[in-house]
Structures are given as structure tokens and as C-alpha cells.
mmCIF file of the N, C-alpha and C atoms, coordinates in Angstrom:
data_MODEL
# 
_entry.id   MODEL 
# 
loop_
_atom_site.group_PDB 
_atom_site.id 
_atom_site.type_symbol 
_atom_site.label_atom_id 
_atom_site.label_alt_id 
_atom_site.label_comp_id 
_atom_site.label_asym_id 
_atom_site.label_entity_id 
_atom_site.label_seq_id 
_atom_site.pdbx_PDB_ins_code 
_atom_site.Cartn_x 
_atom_site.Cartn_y 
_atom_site.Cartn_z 
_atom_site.occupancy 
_atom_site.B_iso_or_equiv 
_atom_site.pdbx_formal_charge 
_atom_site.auth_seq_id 
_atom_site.auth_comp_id 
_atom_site.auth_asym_id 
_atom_site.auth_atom_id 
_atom_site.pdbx_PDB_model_num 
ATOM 1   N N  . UNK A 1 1  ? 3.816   -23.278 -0.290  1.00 0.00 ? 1  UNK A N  1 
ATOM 2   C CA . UNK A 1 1  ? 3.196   -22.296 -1.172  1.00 0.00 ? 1  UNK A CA 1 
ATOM 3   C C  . UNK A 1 1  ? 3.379   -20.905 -0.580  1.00 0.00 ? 1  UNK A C  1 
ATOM 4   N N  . UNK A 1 2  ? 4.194   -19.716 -1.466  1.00 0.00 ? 2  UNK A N  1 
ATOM 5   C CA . UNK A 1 2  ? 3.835   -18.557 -1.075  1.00 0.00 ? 2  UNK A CA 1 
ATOM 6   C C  . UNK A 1 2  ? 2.960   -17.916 -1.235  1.00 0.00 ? 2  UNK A C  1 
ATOM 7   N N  . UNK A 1 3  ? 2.438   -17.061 -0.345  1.00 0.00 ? 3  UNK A N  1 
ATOM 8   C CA . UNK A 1 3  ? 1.515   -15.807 -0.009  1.00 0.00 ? 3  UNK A CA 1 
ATOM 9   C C  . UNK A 1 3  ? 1.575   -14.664 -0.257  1.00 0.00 ? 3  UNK A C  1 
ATOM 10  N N  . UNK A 1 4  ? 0.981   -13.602 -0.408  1.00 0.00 ? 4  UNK A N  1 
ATOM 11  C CA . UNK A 1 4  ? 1.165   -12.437 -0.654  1.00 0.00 ? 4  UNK A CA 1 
ATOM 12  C C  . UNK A 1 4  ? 1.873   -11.979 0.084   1.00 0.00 ? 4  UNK A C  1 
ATOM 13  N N  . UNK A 1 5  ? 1.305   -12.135 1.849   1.00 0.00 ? 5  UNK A N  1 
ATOM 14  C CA . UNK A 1 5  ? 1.663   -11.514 2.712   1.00 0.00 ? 5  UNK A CA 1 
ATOM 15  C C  . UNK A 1 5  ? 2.973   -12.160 3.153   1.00 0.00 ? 5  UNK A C  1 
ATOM 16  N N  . UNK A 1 6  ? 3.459   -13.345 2.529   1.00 0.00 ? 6  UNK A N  1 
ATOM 17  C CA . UNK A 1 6  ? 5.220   -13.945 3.203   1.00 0.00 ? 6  UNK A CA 1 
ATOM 18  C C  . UNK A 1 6  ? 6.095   -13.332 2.732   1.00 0.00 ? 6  UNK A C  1 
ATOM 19  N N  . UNK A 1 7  ? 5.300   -12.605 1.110   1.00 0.00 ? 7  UNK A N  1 
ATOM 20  C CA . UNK A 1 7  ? 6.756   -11.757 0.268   1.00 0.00 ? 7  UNK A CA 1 
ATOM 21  C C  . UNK A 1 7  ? 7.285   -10.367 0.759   1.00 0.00 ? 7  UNK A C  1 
ATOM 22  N N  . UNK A 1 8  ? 6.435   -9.755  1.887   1.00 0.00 ? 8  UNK A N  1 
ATOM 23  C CA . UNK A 1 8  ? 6.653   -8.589  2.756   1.00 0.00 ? 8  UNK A CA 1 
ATOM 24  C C  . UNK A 1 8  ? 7.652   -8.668  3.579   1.00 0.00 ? 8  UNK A C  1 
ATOM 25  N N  . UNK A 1 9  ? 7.831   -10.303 4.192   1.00 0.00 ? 9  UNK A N  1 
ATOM 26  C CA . UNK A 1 9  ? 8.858   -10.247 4.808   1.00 0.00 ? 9  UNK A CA 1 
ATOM 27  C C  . UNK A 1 9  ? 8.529   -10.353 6.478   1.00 0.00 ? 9  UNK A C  1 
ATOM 28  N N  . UNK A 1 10 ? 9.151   -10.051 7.868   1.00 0.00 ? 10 UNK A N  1 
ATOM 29  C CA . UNK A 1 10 ? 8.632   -9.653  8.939   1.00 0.00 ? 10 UNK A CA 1 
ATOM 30  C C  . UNK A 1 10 ? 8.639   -8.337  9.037   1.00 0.00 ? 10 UNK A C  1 
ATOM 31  N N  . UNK A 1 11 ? 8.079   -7.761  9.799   1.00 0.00 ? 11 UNK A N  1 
ATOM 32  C CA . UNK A 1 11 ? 8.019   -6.354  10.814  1.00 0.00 ? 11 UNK A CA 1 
ATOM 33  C C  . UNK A 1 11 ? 9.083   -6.602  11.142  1.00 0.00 ? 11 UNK A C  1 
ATOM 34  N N  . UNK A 1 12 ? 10.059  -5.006  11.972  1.00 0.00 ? 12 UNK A N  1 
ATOM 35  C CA . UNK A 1 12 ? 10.671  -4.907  12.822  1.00 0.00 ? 12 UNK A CA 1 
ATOM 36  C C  . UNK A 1 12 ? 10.680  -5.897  14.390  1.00 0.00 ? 12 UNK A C  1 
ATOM 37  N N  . UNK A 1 13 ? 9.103   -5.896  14.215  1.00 0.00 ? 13 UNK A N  1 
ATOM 38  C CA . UNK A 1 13 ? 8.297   -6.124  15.914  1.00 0.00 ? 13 UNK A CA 1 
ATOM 39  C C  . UNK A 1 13 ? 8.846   -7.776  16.160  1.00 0.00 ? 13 UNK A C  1 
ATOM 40  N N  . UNK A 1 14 ? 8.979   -8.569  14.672  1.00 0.00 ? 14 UNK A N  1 
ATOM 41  C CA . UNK A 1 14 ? 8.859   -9.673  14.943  1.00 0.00 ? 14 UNK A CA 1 
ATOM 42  C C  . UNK A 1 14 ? 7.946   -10.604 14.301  1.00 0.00 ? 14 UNK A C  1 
ATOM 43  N N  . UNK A 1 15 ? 6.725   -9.781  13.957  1.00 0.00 ? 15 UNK A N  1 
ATOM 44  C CA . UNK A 1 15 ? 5.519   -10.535 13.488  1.00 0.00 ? 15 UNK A CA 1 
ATOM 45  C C  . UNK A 1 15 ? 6.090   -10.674 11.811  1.00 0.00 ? 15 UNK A C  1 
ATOM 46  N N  . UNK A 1 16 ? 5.196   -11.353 11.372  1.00 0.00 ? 16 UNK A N  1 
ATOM 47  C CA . UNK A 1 16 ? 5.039   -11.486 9.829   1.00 0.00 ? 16 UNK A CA 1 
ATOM 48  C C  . UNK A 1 16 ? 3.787   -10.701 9.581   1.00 0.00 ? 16 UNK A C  1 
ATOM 49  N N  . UNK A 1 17 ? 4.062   -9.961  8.338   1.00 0.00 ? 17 UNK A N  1 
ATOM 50  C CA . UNK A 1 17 ? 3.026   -9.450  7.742   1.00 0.00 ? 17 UNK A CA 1 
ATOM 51  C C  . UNK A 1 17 ? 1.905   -9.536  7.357   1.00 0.00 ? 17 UNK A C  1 
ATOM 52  N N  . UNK A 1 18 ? 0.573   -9.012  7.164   1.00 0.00 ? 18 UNK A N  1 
ATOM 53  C CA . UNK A 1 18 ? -0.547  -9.475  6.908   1.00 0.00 ? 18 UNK A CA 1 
ATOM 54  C C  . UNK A 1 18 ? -0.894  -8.465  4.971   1.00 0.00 ? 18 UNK A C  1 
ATOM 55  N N  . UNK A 1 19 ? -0.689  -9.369  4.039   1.00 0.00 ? 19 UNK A N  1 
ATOM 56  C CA . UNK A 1 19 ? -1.187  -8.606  2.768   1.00 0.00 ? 19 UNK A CA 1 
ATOM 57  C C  . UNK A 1 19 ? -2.391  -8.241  3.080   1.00 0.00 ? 19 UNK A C  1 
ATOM 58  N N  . UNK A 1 20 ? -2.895  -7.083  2.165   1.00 0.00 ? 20 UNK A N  1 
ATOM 59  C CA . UNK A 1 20 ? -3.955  -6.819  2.278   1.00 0.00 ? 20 UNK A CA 1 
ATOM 60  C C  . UNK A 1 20 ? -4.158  -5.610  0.788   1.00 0.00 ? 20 UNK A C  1 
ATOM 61  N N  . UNK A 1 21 ? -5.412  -5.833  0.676   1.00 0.00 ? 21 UNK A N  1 
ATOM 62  C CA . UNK A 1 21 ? -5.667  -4.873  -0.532  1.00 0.00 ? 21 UNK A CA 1 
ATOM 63  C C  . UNK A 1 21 ? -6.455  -3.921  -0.117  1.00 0.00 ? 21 UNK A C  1 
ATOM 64  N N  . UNK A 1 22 ? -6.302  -2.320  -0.585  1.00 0.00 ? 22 UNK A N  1 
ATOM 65  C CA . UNK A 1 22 ? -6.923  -1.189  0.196   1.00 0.00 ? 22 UNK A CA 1 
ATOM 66  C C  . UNK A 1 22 ? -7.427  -0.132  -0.636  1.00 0.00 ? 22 UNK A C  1 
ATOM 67  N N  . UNK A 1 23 ? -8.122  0.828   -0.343  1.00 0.00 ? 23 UNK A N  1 
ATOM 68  C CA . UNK A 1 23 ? -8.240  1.990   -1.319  1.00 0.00 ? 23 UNK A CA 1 
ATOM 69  C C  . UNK A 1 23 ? -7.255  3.110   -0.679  1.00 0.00 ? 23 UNK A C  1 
ATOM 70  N N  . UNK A 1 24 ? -6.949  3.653   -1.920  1.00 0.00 ? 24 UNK A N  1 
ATOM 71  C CA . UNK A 1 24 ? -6.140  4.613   -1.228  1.00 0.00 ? 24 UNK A CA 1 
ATOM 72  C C  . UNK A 1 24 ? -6.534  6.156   -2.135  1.00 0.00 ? 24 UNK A C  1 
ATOM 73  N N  . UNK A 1 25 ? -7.105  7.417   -1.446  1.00 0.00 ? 25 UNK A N  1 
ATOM 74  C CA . UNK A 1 25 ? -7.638  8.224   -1.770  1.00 0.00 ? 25 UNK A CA 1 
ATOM 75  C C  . UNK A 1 25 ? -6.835  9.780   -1.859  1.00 0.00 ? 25 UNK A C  1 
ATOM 76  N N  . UNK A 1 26 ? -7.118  9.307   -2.993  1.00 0.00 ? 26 UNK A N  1 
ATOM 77  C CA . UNK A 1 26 ? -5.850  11.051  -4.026  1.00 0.00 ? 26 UNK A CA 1 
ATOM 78  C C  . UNK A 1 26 ? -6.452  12.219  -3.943  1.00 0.00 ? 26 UNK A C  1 
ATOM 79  N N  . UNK A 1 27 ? -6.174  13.565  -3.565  1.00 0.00 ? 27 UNK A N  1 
ATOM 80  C CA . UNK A 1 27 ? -6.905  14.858  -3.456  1.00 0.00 ? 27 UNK A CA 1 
ATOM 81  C C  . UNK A 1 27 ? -6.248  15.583  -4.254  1.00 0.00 ? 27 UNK A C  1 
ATOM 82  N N  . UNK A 1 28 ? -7.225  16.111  -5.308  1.00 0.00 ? 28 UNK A N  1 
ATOM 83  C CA . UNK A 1 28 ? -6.280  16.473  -6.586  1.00 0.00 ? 28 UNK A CA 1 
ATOM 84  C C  . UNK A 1 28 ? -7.312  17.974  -6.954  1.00 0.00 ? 28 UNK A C  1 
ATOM 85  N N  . UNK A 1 29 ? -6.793  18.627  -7.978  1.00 0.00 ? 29 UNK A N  1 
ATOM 86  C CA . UNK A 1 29 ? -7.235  19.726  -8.394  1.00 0.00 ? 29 UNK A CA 1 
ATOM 87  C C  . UNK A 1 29 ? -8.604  19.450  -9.168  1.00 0.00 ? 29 UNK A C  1 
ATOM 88  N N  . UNK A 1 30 ? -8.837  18.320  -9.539  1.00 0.00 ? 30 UNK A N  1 
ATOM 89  C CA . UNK A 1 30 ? -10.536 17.592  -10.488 1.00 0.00 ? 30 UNK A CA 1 
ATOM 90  C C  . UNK A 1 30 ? -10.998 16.974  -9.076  1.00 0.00 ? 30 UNK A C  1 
ATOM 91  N N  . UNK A 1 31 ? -10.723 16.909  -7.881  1.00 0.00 ? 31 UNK A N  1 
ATOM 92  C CA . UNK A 1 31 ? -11.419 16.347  -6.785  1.00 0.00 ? 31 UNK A CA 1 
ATOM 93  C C  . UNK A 1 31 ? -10.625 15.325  -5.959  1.00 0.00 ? 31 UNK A C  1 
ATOM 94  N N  . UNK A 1 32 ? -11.575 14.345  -5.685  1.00 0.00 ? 32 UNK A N  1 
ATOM 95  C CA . UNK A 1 32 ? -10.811 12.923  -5.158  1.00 0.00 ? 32 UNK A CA 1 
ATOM 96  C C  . UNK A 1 32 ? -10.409 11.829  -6.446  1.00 0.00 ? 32 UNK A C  1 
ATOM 97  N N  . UNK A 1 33 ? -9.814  10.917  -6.316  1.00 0.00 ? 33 UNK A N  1 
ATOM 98  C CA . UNK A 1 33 ? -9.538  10.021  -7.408  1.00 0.00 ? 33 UNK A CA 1 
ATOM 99  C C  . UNK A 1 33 ? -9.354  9.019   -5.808  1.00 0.00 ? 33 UNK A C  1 
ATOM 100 N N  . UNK A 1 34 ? -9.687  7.868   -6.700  1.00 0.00 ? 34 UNK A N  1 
ATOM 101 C CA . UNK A 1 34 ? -10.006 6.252   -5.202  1.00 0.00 ? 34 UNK A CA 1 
ATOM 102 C C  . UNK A 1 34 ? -8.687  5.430   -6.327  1.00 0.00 ? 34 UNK A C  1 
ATOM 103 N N  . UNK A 1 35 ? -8.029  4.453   -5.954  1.00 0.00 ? 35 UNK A N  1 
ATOM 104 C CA . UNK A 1 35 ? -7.475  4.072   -6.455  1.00 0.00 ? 35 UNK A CA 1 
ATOM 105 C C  . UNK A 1 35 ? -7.808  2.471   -5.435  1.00 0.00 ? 35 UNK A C  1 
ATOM 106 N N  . UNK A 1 36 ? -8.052  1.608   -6.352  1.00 0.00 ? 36 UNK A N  1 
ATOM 107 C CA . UNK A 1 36 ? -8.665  0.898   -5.188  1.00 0.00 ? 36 UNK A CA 1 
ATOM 108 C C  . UNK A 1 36 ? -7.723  -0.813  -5.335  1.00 0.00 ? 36 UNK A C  1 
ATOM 109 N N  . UNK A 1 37 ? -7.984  -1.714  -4.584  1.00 0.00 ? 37 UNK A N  1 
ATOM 110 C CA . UNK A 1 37 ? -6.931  -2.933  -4.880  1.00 0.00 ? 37 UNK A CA 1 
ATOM 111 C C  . UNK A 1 37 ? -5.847  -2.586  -4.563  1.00 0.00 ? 37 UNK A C  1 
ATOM 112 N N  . UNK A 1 38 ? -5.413  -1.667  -4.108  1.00 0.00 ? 38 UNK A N  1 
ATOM 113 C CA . UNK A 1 38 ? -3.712  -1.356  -3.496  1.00 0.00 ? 38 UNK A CA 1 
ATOM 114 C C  . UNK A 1 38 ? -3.430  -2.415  -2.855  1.00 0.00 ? 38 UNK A C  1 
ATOM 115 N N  . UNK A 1 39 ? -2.032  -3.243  -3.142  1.00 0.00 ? 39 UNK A N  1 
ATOM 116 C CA . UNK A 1 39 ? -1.706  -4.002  -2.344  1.00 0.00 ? 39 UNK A CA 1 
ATOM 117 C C  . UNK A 1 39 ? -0.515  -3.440  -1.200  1.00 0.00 ? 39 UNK A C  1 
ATOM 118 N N  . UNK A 1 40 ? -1.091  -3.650  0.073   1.00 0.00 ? 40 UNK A N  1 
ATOM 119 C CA . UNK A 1 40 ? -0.112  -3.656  1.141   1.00 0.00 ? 40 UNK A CA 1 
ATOM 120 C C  . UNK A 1 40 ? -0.214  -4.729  1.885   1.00 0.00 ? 40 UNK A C  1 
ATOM 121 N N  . UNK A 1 41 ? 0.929   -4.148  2.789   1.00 0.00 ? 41 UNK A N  1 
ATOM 122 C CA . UNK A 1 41 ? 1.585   -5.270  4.135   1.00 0.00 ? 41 UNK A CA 1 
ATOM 123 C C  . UNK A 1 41 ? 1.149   -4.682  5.091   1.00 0.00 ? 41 UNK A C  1 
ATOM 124 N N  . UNK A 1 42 ? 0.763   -5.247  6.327   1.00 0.00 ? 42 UNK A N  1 
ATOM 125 C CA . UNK A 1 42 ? 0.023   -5.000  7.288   1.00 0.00 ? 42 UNK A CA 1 
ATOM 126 C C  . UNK A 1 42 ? 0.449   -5.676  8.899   1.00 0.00 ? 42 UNK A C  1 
ATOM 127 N N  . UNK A 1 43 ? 1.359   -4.952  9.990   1.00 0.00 ? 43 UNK A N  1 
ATOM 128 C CA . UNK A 1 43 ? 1.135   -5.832  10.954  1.00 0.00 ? 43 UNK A CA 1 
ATOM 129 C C  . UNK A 1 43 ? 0.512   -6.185  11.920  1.00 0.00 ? 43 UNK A C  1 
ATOM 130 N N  . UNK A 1 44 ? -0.052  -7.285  12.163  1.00 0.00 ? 44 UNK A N  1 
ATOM 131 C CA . UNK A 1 44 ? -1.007  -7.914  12.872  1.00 0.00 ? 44 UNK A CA 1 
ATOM 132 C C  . UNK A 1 44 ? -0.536  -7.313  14.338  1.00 0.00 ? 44 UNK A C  1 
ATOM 133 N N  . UNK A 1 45 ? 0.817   -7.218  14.785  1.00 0.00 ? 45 UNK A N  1 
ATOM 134 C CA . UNK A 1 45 ? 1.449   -6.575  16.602  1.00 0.00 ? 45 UNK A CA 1 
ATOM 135 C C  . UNK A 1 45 ? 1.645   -4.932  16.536  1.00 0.00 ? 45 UNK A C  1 
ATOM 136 N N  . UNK A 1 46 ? 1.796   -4.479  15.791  1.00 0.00 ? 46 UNK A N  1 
ATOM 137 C CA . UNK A 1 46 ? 2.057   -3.152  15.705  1.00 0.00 ? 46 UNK A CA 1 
ATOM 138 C C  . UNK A 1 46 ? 1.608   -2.320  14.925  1.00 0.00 ? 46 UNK A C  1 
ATOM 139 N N  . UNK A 1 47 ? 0.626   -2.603  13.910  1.00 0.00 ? 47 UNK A N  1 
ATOM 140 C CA . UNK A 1 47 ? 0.280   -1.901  12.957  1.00 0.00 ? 47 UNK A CA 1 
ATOM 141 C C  . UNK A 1 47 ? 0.899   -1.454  11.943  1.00 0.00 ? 47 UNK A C  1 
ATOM 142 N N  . UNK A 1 48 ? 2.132   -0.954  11.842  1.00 0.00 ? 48 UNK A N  1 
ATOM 143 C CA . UNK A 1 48 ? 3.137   -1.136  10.847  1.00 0.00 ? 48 UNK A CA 1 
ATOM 144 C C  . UNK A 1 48 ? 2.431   -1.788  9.012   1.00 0.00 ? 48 UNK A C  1 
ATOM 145 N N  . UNK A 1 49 ? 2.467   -0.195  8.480   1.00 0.00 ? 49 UNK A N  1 
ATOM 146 C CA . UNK A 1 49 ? 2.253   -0.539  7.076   1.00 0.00 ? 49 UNK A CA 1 
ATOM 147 C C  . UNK A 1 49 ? 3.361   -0.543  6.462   1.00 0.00 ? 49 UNK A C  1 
ATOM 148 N N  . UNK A 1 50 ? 3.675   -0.967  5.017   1.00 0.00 ? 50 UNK A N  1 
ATOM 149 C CA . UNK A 1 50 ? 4.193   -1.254  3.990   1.00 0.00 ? 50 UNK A CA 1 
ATOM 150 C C  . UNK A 1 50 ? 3.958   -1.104  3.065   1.00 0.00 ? 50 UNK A C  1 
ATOM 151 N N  . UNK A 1 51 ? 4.090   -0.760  2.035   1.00 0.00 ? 51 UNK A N  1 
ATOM 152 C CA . UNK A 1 51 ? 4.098   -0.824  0.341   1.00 0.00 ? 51 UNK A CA 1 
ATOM 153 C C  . UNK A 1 51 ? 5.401   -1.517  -0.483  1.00 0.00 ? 51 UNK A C  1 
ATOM 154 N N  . UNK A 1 52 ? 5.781   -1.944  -1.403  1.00 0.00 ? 52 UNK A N  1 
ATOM 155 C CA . UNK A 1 52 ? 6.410   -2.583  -2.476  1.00 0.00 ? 52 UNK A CA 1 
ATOM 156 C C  . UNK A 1 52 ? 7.062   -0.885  -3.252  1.00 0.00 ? 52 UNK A C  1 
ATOM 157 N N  . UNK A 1 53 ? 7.909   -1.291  -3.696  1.00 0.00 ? 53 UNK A N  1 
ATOM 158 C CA . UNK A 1 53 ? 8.694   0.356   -4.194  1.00 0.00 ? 53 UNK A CA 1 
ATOM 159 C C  . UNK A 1 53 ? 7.890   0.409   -5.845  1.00 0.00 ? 53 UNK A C  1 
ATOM 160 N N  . UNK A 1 54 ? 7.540   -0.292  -5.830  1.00 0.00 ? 54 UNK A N  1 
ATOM 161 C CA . UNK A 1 54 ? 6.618   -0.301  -7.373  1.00 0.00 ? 54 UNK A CA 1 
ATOM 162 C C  . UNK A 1 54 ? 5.289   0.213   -6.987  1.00 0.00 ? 54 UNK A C  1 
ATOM 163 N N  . UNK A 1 55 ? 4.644   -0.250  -5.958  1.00 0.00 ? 55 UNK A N  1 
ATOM 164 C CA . UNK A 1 55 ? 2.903   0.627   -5.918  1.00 0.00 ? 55 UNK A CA 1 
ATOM 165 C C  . UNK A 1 55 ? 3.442   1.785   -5.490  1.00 0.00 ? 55 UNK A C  1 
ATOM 166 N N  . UNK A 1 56 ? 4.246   1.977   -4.784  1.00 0.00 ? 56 UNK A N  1 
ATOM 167 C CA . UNK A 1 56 ? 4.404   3.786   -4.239  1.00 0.00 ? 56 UNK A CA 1 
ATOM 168 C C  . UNK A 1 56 ? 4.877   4.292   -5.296  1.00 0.00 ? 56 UNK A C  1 
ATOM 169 N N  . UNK A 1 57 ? 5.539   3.652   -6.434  1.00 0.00 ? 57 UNK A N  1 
ATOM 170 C CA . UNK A 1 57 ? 5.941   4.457   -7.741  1.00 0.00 ? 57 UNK A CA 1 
ATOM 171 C C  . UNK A 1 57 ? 4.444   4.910   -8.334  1.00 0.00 ? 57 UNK A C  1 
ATOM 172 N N  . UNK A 1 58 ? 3.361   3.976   -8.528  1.00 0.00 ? 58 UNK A N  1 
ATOM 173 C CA . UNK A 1 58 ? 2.237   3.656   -8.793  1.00 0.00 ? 58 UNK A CA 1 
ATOM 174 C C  . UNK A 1 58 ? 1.322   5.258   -8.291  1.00 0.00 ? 58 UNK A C  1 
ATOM 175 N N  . UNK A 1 59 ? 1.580   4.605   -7.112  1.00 0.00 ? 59 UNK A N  1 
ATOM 176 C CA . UNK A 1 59 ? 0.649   5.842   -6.134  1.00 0.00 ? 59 UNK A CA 1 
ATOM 177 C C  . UNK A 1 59 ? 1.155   6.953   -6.371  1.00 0.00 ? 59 UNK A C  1 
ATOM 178 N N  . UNK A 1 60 ? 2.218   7.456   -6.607  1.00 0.00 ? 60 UNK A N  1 
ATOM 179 C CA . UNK A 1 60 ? 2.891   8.885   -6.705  1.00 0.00 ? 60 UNK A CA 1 
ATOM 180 C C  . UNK A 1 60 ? 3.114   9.407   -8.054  1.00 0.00 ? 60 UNK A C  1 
ATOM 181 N N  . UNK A 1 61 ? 2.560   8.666   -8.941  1.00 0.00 ? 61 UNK A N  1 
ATOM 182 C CA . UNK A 1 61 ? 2.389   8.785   -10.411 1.00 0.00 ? 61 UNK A CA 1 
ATOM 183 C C  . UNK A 1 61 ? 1.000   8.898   -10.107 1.00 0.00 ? 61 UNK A C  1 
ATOM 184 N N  . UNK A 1 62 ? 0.066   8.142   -10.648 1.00 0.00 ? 62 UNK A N  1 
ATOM 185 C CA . UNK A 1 62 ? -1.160  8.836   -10.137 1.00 0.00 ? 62 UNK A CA 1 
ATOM 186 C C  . UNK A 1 62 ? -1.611  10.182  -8.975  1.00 0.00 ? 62 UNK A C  1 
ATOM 187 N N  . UNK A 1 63 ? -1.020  10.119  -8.006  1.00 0.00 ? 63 UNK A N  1 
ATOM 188 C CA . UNK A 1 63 ? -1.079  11.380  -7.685  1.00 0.00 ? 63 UNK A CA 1 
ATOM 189 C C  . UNK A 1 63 ? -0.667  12.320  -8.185  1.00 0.00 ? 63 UNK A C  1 
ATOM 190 N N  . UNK A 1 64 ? 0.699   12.368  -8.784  1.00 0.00 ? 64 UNK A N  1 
ATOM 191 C CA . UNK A 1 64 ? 1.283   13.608  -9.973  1.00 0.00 ? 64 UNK A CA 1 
ATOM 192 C C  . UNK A 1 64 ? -0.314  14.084  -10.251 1.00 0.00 ? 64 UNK A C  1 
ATOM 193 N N  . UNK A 1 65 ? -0.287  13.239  -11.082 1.00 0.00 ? 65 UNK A N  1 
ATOM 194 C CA . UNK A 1 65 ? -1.650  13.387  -12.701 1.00 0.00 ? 65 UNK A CA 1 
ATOM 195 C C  . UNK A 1 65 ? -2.623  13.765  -11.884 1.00 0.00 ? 65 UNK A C  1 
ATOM 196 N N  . UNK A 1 66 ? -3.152  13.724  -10.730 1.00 0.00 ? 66 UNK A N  1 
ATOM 197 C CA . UNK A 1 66 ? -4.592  14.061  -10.079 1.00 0.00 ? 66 UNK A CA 1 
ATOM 198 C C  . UNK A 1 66 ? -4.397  15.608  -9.339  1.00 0.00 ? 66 UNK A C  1 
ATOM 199 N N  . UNK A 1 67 ? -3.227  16.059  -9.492  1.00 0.00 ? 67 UNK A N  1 
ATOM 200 C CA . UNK A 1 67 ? -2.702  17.333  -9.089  1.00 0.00 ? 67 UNK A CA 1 
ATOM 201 C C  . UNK A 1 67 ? -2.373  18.052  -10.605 1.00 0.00 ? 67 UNK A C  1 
ATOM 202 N N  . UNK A 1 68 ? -2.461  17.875  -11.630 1.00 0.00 ? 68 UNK A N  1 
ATOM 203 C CA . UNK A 1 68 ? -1.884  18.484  -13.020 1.00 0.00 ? 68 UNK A CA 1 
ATOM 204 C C  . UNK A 1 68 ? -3.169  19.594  -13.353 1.00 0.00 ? 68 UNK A C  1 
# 
């Protein structure tokens, strides 16, 4: 059975990734905006984050709009 965190792949370091869901907080011209449930990759040896090229599309579209 796959996992969230097997579809990340390994780290550089070696380790396998740890999924994880996060808030991630937008500073915009109407204030803060929380965007919350973000899924990332996480490594357990190095710390080493990740995102998917679709939530950073995600995240940087919403940020546009919280800066308009």
C-alpha cells in the first residue's frame, strides 16, 4: 500500500520522506490569509522540505490574489 509520504520519493540525505499537512501563512495587502492542509514532504535526517509542483502552483496563486 502507498503512502503519502512514499510518493515524495527519498531526500538527497538518503532518508525517505515524511508527508505531512501544514499551514502555510500569506501576507497580503487585506492582512494574513492561513491556507491550511498543505500537503508536504518532510525529512526525518535533514529537515529538507518539499512541495508537489501543483501545491506551489496552488500557493503562488493564492498568494497572487492576497497581494491584489
Amino acid at each position: 500500500m502507498e503512502t503519502l509520504g512514499s510518493s515524495y520519493g527519498a531526500c538527497t540525505c538518503g532518508a525517505e520522506f515524511d508527508a505531512r499537512l501544514v499551514e502555510v501563512r500569506l501576507s497580503g495587502t487585506d492582512g494574513a490569509e492561513v491556507l491550511r492542509d498543505v500537503p508536504l514532504a518532510a525529512c526525518p535526517n535533514c529537515g529538507v522540505r518539499v512541495y508537489k509542483a501543483a501545491v506551489l502552483e496552488r500557493i503562488e496563486a493564492a498568494y497572487g490574489a492576497s497581494r491584489a
